[in-house]
VOFIKE-834572 format. One record per residue: x, z, y of N, C-alpha, C in turn; residue in three letters; chain. Coordinates in Angstrom, 3 decimals. Each point is the difference from the previous one (the first is absolute). Example, Ala and Ser with C-alpha at 12.3 -4.5 7.8 and 13.67 -1.06 7.14 Angstrom:
BEGIN
REC n_X n_Z n_Y ca_X ca_Z ca_Y c_X c_Z c_Y type mol
REC 13.190 7.800 -5.690 -0.890 0.000 1.190 0.900 0.000 1.200 ala A
REC -0.350 -0.720 1.050 0.820 0.060 1.190 -0.770 0.730 1.090 ser A
This chain:
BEGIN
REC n_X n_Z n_Y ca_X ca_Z ca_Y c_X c_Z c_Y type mol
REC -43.052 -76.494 7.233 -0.043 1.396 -0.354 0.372 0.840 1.225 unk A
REC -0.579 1.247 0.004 -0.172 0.649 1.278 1.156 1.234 -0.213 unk A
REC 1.403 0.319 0.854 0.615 1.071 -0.658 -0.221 0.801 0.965 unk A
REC 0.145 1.368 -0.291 -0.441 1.045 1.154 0.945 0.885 0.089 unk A
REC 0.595 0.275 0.846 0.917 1.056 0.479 -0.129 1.309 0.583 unk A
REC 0.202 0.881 -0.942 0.222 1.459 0.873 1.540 0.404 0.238 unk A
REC 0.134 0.160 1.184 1.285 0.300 0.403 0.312 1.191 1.220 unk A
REC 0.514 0.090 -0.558 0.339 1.539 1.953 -0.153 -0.724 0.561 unk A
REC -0.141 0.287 1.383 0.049 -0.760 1.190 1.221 0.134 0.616 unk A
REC 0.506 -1.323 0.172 1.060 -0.482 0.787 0.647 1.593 0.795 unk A
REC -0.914 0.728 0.605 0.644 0.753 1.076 0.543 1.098 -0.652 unk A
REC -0.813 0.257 -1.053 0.250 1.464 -0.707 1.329 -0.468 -1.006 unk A
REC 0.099 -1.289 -0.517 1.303 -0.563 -0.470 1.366 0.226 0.729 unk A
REC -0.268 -0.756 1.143 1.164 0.224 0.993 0.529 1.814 0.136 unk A
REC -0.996 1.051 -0.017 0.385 1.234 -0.027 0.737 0.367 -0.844 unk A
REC -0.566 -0.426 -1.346 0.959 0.833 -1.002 1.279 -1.142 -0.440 unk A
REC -0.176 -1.432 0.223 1.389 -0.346 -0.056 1.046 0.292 0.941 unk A
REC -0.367 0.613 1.450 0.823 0.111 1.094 0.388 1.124 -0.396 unk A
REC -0.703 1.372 -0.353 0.593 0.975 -0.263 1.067 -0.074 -1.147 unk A
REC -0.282 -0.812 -1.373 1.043 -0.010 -1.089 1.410 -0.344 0.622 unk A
REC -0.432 -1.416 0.931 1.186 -0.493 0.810 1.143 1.047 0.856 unk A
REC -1.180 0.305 0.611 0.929 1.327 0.926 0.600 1.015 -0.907 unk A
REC -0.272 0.557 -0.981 0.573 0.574 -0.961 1.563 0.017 -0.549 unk A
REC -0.421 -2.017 -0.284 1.166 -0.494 -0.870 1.599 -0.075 1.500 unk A
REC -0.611 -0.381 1.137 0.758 0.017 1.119 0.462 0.251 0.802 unk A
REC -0.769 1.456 0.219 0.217 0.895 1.325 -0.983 -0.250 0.767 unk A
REC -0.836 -0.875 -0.118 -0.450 -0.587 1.516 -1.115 1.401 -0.107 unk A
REC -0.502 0.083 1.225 -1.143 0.995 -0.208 -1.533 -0.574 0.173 unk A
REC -1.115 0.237 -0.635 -1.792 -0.451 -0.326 -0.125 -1.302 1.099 unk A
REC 0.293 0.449 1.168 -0.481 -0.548 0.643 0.595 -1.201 0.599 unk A
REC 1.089 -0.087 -0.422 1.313 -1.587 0.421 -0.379 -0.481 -1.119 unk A
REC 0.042 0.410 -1.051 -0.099 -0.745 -1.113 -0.979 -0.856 0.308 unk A
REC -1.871 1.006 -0.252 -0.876 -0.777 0.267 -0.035 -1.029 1.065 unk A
REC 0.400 -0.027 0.746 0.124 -0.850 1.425 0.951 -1.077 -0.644 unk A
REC 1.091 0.249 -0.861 1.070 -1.015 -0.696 -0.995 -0.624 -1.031 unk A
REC -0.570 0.615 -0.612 -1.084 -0.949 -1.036 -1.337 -0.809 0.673 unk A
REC -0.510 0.580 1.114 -1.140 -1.061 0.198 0.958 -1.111 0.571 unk A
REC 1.161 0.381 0.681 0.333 -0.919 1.289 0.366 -1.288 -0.737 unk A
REC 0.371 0.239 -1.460 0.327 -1.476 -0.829 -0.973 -0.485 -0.262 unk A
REC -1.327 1.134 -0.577 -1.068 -0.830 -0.253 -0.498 -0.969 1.357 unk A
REC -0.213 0.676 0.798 -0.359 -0.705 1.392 0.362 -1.302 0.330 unk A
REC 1.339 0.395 -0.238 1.119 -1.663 0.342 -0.363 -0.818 -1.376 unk A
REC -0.313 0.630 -0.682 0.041 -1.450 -1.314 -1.370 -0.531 0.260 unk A
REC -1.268 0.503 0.019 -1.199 -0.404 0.570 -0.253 -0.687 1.486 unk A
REC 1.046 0.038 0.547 -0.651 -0.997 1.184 -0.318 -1.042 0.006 unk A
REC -0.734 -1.149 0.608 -0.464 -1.141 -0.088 1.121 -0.841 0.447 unk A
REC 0.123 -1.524 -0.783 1.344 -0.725 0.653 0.188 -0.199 0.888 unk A
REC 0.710 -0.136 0.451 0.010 -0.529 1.672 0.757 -1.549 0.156 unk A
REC -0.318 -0.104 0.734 0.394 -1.514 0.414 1.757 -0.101 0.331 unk A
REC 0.087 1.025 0.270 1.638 0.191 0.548 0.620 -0.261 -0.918 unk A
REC 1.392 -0.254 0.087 1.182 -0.559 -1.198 0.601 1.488 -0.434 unk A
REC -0.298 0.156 -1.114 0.804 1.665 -0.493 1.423 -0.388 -1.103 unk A
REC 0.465 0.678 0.212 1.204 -0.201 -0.760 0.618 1.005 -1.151 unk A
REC -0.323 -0.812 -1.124 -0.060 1.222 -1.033 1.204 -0.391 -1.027 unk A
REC 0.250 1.311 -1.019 0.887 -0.675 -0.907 -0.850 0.419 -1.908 unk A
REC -0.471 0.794 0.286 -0.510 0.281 -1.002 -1.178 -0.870 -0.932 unk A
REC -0.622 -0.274 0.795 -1.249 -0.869 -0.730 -1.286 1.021 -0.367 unk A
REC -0.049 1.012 0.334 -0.606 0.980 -1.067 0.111 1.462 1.146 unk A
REC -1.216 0.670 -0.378 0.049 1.297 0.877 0.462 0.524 1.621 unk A
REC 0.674 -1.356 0.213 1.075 0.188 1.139 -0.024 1.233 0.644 unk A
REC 0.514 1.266 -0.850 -0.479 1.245 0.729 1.184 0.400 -0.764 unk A
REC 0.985 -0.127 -1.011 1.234 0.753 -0.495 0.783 0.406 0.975 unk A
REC 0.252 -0.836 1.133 1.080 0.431 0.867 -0.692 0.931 0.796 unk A
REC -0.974 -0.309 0.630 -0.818 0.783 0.734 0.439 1.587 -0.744 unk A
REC -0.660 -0.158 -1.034 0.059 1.264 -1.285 1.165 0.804 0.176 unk A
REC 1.189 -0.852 -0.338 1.442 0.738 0.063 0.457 0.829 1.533 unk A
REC -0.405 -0.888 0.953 0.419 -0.044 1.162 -0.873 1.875 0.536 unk A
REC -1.325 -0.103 -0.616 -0.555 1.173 0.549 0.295 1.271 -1.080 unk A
REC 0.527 -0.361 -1.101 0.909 0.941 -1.301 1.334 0.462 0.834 unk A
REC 0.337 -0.635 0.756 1.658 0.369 0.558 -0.436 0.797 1.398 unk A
REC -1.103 -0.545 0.565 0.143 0.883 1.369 -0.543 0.931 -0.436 unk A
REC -1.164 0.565 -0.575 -0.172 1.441 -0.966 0.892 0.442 -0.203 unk A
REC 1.318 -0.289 -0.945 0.953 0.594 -0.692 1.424 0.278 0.679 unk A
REC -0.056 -0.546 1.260 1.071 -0.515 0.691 1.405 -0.299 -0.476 unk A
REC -0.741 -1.484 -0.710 1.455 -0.423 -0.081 0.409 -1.060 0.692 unk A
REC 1.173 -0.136 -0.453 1.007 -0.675 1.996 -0.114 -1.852 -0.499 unk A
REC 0.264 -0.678 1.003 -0.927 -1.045 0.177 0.862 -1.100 -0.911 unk A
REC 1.281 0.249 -0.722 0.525 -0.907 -0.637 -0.577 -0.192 -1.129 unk A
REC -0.233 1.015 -0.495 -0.343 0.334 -1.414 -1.734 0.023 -0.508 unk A
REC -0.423 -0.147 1.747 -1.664 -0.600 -0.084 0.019 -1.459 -0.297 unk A
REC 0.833 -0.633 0.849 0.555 -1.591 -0.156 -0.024 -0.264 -1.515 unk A
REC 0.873 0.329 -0.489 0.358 0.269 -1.505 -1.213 -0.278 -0.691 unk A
REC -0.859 1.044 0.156 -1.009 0.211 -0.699 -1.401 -0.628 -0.229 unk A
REC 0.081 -0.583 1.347 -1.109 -0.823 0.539 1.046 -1.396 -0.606 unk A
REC 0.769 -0.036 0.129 0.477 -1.436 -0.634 -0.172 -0.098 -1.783 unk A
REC 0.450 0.968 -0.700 -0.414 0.123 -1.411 -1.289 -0.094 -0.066 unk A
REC -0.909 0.423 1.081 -1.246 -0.175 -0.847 -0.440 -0.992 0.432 unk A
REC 0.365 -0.931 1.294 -0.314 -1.512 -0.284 0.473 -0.561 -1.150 unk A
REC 1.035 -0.003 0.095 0.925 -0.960 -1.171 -0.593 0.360 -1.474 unk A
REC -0.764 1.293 -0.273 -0.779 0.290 -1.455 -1.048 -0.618 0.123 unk A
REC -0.623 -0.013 0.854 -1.522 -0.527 0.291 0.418 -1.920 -0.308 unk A
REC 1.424 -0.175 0.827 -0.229 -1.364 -0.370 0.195 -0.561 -1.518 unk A
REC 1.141 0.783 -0.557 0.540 -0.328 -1.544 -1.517 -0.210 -0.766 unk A
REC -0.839 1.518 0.406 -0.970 0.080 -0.976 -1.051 -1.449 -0.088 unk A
REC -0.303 -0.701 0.957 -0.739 -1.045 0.406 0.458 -1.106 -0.643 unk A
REC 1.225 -0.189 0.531 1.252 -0.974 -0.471 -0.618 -0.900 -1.254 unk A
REC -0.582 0.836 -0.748 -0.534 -0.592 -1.457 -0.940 -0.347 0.004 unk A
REC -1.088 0.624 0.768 -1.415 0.026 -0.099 -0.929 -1.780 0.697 unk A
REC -0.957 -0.417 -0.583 0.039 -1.311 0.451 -1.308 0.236 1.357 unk A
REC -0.165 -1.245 -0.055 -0.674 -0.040 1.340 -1.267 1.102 0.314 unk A
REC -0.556 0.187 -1.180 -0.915 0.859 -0.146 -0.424 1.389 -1.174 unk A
REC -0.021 1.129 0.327 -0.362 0.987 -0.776 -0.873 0.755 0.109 unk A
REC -0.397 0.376 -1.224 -1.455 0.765 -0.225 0.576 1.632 0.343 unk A
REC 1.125 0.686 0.020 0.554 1.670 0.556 -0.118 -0.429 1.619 unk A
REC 0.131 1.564 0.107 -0.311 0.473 1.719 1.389 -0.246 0.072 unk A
REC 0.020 -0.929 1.178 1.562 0.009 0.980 0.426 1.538 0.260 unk A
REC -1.134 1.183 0.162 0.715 1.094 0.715 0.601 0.480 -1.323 unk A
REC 0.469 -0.286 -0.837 0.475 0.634 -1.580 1.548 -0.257 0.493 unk A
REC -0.319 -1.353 0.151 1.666 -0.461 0.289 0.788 0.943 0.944 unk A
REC -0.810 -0.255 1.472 0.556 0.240 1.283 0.449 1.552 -0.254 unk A
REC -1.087 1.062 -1.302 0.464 1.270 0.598 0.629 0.420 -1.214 unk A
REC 0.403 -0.869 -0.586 0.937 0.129 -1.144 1.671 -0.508 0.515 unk A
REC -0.250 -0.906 1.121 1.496 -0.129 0.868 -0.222 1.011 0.962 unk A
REC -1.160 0.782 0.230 0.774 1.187 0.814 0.201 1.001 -0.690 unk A
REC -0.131 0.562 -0.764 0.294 0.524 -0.793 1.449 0.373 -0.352 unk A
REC 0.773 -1.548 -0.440 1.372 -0.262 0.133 0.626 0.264 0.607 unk A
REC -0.674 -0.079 1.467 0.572 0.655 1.443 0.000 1.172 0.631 unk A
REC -0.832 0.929 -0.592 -0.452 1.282 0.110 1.268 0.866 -0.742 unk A
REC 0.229 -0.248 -1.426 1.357 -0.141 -0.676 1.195 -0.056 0.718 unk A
REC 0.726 -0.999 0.617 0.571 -0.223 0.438 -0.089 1.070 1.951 unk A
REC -0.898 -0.029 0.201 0.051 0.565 1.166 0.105 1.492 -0.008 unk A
REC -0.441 0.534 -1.245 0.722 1.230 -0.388 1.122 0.542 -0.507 unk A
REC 1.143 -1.322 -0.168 1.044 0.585 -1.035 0.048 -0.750 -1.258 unk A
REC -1.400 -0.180 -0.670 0.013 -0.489 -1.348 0.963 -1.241 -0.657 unk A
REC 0.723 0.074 -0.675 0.554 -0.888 -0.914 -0.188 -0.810 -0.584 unk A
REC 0.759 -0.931 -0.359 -0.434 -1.350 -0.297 -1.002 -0.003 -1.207 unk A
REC 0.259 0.793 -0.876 -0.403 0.264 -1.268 -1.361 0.929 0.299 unk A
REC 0.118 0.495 1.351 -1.144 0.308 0.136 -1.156 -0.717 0.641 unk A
REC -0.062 -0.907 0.805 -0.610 -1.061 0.664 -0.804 -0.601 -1.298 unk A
REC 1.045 0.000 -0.836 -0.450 -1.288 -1.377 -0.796 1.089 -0.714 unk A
REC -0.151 1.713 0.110 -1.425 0.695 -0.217 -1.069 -0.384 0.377 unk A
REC 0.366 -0.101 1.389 -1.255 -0.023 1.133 -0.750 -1.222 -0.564 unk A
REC 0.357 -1.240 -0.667 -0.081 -1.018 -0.229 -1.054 -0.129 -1.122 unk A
REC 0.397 0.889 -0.806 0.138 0.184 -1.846 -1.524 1.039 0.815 unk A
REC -0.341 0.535 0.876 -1.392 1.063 0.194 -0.525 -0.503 0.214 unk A
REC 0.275 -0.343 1.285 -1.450 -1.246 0.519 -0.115 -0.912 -0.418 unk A
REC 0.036 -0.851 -1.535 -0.332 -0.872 0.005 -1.013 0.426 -2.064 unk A
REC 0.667 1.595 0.084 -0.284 0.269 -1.093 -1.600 0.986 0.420 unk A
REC 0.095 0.045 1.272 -1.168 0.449 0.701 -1.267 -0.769 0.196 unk A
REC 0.185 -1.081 1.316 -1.244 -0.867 0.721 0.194 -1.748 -0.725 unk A
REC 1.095 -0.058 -1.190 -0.272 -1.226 0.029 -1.072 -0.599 0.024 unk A
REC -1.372 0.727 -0.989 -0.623 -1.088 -0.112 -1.313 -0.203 0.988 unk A
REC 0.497 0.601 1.141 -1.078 -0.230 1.337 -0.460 -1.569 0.102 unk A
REC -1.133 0.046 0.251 -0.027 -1.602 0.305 -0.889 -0.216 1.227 unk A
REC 0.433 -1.350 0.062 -0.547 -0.276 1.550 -1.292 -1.100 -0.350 unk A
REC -1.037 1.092 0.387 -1.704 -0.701 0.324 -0.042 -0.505 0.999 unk A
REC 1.214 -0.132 1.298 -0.646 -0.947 1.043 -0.003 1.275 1.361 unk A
REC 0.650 -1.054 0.972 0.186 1.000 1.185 -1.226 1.074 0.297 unk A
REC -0.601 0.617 0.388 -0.853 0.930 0.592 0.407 1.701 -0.215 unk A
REC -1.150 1.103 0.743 0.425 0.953 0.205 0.557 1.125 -0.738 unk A
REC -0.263 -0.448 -1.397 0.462 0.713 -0.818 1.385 -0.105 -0.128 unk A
REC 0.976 -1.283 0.109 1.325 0.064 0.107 0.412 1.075 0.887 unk A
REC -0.776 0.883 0.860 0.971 0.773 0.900 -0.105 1.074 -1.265 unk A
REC -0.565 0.331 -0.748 -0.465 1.092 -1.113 1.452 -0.637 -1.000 unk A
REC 0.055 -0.905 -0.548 1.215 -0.507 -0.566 1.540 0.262 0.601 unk A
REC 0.229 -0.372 1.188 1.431 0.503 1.048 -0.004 1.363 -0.461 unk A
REC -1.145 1.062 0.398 0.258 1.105 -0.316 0.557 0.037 -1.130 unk A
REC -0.700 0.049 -0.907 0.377 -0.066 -1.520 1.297 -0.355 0.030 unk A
REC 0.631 -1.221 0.393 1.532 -0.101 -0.178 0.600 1.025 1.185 unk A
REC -0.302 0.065 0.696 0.864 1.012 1.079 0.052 1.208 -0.963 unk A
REC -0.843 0.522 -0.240 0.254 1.029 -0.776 0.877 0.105 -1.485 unk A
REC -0.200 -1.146 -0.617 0.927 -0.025 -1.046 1.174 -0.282 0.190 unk A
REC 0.587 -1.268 1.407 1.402 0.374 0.570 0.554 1.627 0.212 unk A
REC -0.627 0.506 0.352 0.150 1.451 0.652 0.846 0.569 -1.699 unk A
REC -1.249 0.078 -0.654 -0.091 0.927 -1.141 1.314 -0.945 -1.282 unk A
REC 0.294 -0.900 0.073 1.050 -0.950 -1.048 1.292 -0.022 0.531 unk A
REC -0.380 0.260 1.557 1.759 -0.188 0.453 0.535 1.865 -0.168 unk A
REC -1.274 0.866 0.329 0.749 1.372 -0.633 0.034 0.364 -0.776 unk A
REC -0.705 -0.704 -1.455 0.589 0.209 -1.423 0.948 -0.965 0.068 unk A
REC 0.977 -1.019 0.708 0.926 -0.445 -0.399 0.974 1.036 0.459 unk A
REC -0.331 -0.184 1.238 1.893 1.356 0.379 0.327 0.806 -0.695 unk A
REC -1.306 0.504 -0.913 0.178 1.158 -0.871 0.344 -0.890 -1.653 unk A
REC 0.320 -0.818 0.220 0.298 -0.734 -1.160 -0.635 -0.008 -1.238 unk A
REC -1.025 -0.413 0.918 -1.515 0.181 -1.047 -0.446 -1.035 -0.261 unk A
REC -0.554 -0.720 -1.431 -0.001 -1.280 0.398 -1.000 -0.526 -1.691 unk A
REC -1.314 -0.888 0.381 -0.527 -0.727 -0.953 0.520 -0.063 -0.971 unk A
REC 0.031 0.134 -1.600 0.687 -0.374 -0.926 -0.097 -1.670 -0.551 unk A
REC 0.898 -0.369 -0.892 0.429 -1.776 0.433 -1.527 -0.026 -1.662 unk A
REC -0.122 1.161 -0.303 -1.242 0.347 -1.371 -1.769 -0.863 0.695 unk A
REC -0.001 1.072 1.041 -0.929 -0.604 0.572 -0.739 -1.016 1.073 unk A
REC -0.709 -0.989 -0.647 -0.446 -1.189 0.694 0.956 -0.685 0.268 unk A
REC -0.046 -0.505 1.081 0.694 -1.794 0.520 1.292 0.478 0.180 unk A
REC 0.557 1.521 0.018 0.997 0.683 0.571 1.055 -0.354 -0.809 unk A
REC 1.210 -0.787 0.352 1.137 0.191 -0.445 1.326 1.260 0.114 unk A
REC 0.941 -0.227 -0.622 1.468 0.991 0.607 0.093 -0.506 1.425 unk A
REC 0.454 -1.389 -0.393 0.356 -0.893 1.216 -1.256 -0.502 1.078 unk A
REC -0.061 0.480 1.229 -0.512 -0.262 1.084 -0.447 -1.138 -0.064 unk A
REC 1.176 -1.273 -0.079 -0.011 -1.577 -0.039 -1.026 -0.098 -0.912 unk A
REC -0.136 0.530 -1.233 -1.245 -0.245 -1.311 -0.891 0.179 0.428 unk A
REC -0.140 1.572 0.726 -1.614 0.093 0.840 -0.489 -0.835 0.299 unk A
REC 1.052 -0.306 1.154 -0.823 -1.080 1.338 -0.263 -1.341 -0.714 unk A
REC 1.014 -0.743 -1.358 -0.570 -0.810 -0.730 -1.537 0.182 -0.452 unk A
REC -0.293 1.012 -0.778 -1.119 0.145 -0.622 -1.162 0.132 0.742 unk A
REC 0.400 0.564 1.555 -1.056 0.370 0.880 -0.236 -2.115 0.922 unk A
REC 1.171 0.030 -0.426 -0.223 -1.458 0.579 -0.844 -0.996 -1.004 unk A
REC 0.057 0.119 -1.203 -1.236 -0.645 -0.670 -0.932 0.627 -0.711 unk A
REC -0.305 1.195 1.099 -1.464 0.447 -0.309 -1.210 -1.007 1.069 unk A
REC 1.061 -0.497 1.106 -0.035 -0.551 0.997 -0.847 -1.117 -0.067 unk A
């Protein structure tokens, strides 16, 4: 069976998620956009033969993510550490469960631990992180992954932008109800349920 896709084009995507982004962050049109292709870019490159060293498994662009969230926002380099470390350590918990193989987009995960970190790199509270958690997963869970090619850079967006938009309805203590979908009270339930949608 033949499926056919109409979709924006990739470029005109990147515009209006960079602008929502810059919105939610300070950053201004044009860092943003340059912050959104530059992940797509890096997640699309071809492998290389070289030894890379990763911790995530998935998107390897969260830290990247956080790291260019803090120099926008200028915040001071302990508390980037911090942040970029929570959202490894979410990215890894979330996996933790998941078995060798899944039918969801890895970038669900990766920008659902930045997300966590975006939280945290603003101030946000513990209770608020576990929003950020309870959005994005009440958002892109059920993305799925058809298989590397160019449309995954159209997908990153999609999660870049819903990191953006879940971590500033969390600060504002805004947050999925545990009513709808896979969404629990508890964070831990989410990531259960999102783990055997898996």
């Amino acid at each position: 069976k033949e499926i056919r896709y109409s979709a924006t084009p990739a470029s005109e995507q990147y515009s209006a998620t960079s602008s929502v982004a810059g919105r939610l962050t300070g950053m201004n049109h044009t860092s943003a956009a340059s912050f959104t292709r530059s992940i797509a870019k890096k997640e699309m490159q071809p492998i290389s033969a070289k030894p890379v060293s990763t911790i995530t498994m998935s998107f390897k662009a969260e830290g990247f993510f956080i790291l260019s969230a803090a120099k926008s926002l200028g915040i001071d380099e302990e508390r980037t550490f911090r942040a970029v470390t929570l959202s490894n350590l979410m990215a890894i918990h979330i996996h933790a469960d998941f078995g060798p193989l899944s039918g969801l987009c890895g970038a669900t995960i990766a920008a659902a631990a930045a997300a966590c970190g975006l939280v945290y790199l603003q101030g946000g509270t513990l209770e608020q992180i576990g929003f950020a958690v309870n959005n994005m997963f009440g958002n892109v869970s059920g993305m799925l992954c058809d298989g590397a090619k160019a449309d995954c850079a159209l997908k990153i967006s999609t999660c870049v932008f819903a990191a953006f938009q879940c971590a500033a309805m969390a600060l504002r203590s805004e947050s999925v109800k545990a009513t709808d979908g896979i969404v629990e009270t508890d964070p831990e339930e989410t990531i259960r349920n999102f783990v055997r949608l898996g």
